[in-house]
N, C-alpha and C positions, 0 to 999 in steps of 0.2 A: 504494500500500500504506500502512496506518494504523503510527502508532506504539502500542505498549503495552510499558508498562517497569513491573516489579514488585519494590516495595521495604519492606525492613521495615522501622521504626523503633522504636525504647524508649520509652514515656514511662510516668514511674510506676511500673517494674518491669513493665512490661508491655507483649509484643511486637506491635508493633501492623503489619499488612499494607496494604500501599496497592498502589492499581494509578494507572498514570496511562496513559491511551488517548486515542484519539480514532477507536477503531473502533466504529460502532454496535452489530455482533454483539456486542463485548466489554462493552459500558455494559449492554446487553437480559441477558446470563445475570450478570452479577454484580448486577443492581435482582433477576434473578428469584429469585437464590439467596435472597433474605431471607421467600421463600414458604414454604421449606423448614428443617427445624430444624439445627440444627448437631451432629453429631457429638457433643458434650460439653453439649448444650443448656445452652450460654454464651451470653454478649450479645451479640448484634449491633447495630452503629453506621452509619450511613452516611451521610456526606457527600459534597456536591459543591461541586464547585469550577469553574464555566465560564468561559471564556477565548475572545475572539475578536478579532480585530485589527480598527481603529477607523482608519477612512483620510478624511483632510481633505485637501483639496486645497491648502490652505497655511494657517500658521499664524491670518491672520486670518479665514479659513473658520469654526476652530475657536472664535474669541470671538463669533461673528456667532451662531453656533447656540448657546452657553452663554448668553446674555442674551437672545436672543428665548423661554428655556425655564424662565426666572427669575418 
């Protein structure tokens, strides 16, 4: 099962929503919602932000690959 956790924040006087998921259905209807006008045909923003873990099999794995890509 995916996680999705939804939070508001303030910036600016202004309440801003964020989702943070990692379920596809969830990423697919909130990219589609921006097809659609908004209730108060206000602006809509959207960023992303991706995230994945990076595994080296030991430390000097990871300088072997940073200098060969220099």
């Amino acid at each position: 099962m995916g996680y999705t956790e939804v939070k508001y924040i303030e910036l600016n006087g202004f309440e801003i929503k964020t989702t943070l998921t990692d379920e596809g259905k969830s990423i697919d209807d909130h990219i589609s919602s921006f097809f659609r006008p908004t209730d108060d045909y206000g602006t809509k923003v959207i960023g992303f932000d991706v995230e994945w873990p990076v595994e080296y099999k030991d430390s000097t794995d990871y300088l072997f690959k940073r200098f060969e890509n220099s």
